[in-house]
C-alpha positions as CSV (number, residue, x, y, z in Angstrom):
1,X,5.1,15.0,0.1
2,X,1.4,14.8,-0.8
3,X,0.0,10.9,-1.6
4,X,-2.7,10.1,-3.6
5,X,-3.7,5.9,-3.8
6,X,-6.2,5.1,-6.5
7,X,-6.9,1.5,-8.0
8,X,-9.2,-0.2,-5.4
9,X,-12.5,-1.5,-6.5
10,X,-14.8,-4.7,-6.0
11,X,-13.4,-7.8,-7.2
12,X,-14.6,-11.0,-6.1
13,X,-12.5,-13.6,-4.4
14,X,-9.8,-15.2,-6.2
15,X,-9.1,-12.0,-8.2
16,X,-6.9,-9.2,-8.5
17,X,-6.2,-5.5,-7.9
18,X,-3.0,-3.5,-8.1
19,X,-2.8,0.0,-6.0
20,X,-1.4,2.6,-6.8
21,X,0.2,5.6,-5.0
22,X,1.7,8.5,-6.7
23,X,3.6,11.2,-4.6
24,X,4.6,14.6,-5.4
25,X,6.8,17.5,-4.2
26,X,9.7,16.3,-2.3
27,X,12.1,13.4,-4.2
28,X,10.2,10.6,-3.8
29,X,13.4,8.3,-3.5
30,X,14.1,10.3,-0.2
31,X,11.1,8.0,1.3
32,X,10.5,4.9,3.0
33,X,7.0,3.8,1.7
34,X,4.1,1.6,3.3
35,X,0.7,0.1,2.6
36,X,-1.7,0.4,5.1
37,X,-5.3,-1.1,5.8
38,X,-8.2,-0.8,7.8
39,X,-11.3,-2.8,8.0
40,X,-14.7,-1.3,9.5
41,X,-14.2,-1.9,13.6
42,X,-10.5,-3.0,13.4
43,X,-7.4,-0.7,14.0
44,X,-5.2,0.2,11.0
45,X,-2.6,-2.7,9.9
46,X,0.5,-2.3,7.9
47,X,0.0,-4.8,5.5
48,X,3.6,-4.0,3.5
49,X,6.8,-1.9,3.3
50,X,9.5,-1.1,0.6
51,X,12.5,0.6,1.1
52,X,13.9,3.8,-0.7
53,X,15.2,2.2,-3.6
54,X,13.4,-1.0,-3.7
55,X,15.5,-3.4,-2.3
56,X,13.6,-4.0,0.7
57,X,10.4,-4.9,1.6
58,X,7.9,-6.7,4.4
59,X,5.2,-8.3,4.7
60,X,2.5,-8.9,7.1
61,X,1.7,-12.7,7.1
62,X,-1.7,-12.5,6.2
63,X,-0.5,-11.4,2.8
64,X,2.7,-13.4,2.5
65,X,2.6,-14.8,-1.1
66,X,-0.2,-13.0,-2.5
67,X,0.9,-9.5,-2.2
68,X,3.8,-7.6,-4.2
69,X,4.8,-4.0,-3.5
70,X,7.1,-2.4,-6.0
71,X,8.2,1.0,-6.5
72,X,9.2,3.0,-9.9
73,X,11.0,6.2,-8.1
74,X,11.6,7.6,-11.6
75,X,7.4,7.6,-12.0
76,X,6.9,9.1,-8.3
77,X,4.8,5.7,-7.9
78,X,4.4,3.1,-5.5
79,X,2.4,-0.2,-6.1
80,X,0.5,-2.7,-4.6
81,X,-0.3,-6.2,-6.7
82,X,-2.8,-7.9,-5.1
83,X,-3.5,-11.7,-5.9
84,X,-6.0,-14.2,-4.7
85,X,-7.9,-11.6,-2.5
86,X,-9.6,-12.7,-0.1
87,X,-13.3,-11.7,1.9
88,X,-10.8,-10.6,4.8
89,X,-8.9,-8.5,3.0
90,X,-11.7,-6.0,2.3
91,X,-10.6,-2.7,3.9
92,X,-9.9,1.0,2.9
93,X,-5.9,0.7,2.0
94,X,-3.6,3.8,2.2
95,X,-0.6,4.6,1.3
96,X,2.1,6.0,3.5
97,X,5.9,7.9,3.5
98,X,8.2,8.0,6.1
99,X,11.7,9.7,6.3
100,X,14.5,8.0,7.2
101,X,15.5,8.5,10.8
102,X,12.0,8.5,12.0
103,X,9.9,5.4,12.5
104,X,6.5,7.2,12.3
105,X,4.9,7.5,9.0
106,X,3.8,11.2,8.6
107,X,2.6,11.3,5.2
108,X,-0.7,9.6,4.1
109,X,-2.8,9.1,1.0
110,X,-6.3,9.2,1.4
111,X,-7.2,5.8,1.1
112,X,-9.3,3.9,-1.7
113,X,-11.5,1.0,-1.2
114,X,-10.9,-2.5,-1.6
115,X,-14.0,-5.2,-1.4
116,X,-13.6,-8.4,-1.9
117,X,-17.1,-10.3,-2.4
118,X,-17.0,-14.3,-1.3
C-alpha cells in the first residue's frame, strides 16, 4: 500500500486542522492505520490508532479530547481532526498501515507539517 498524508499547515493556537491520508493498491480495509508525529530533537510518537473498520481507536494522552481519527474505507482515506492545537503539538505527522498479525507498522506516508504558532 503506498500513503500519502496532506492537510497540515500553520494555524495558530486554539485552531484547527484535519489530516488526511489516502492509500492505494492493496484494500485499504485490510489495514490497521496510525498517526504518527515527530517534533525537531524528539523521537517519533504515535499520537492515534483506528482499527480496520473503524470501531477502534487510541489515543495518546496528550491529545485525549482534542483529536478524532476516523476512517472512510470506501474513499481509501484516513483522517485526523485536530482541535485546540497547541504550540507542542507542532511536528511533521505521518500516517501509517499495518497488517494484522504484525505489530510493526511497515507502511508510511511521507509526512506533512503541522505548526502551531502561540
Amino acid at each position: 500500500v503506498q500513503l500519502q498524508a496532506s492537510g497540515g499547515g500553520l494555524v495558530q493556537a486554539g485552531g484547527s486542522l484535519r489530516l488526511s491520508c489516502v492509500a492505494s493498491g492493496r484494500t485499504f480495509s485490510s489495514y490497521y492505520m496510525g498517526w504518527f508525529r515527530q517534533s525537531p530533537g524528539k523521537e517519533r510518537e504515535l499520537v492515534a490508532t483506528i482499527s480496520r473498520f473503524g470501531s477502534n481507536t487510541y489515543y495518546v494522552d496528550s491529545v485525549k479530547g482534542r483529536f478524532t481519527t476516523s476512517r472512510d474505507n470506501a474513499k481509501n482515506t484516513m483522517y485526523l481532526q485536530m482541535n485546540t492545537l497547541q504550540p507542542g503539538d507542532t511536528a511533521v505527522y505521518y500516517c501509517a498501515a499495518r497488517l494484522g498479525g504484525s505489530e510493526a507498522y511497515a507502511y508510511w506516508g511521507q509526512g506533512t507539517l503541522v505548526t502551531v504558532s502561540s
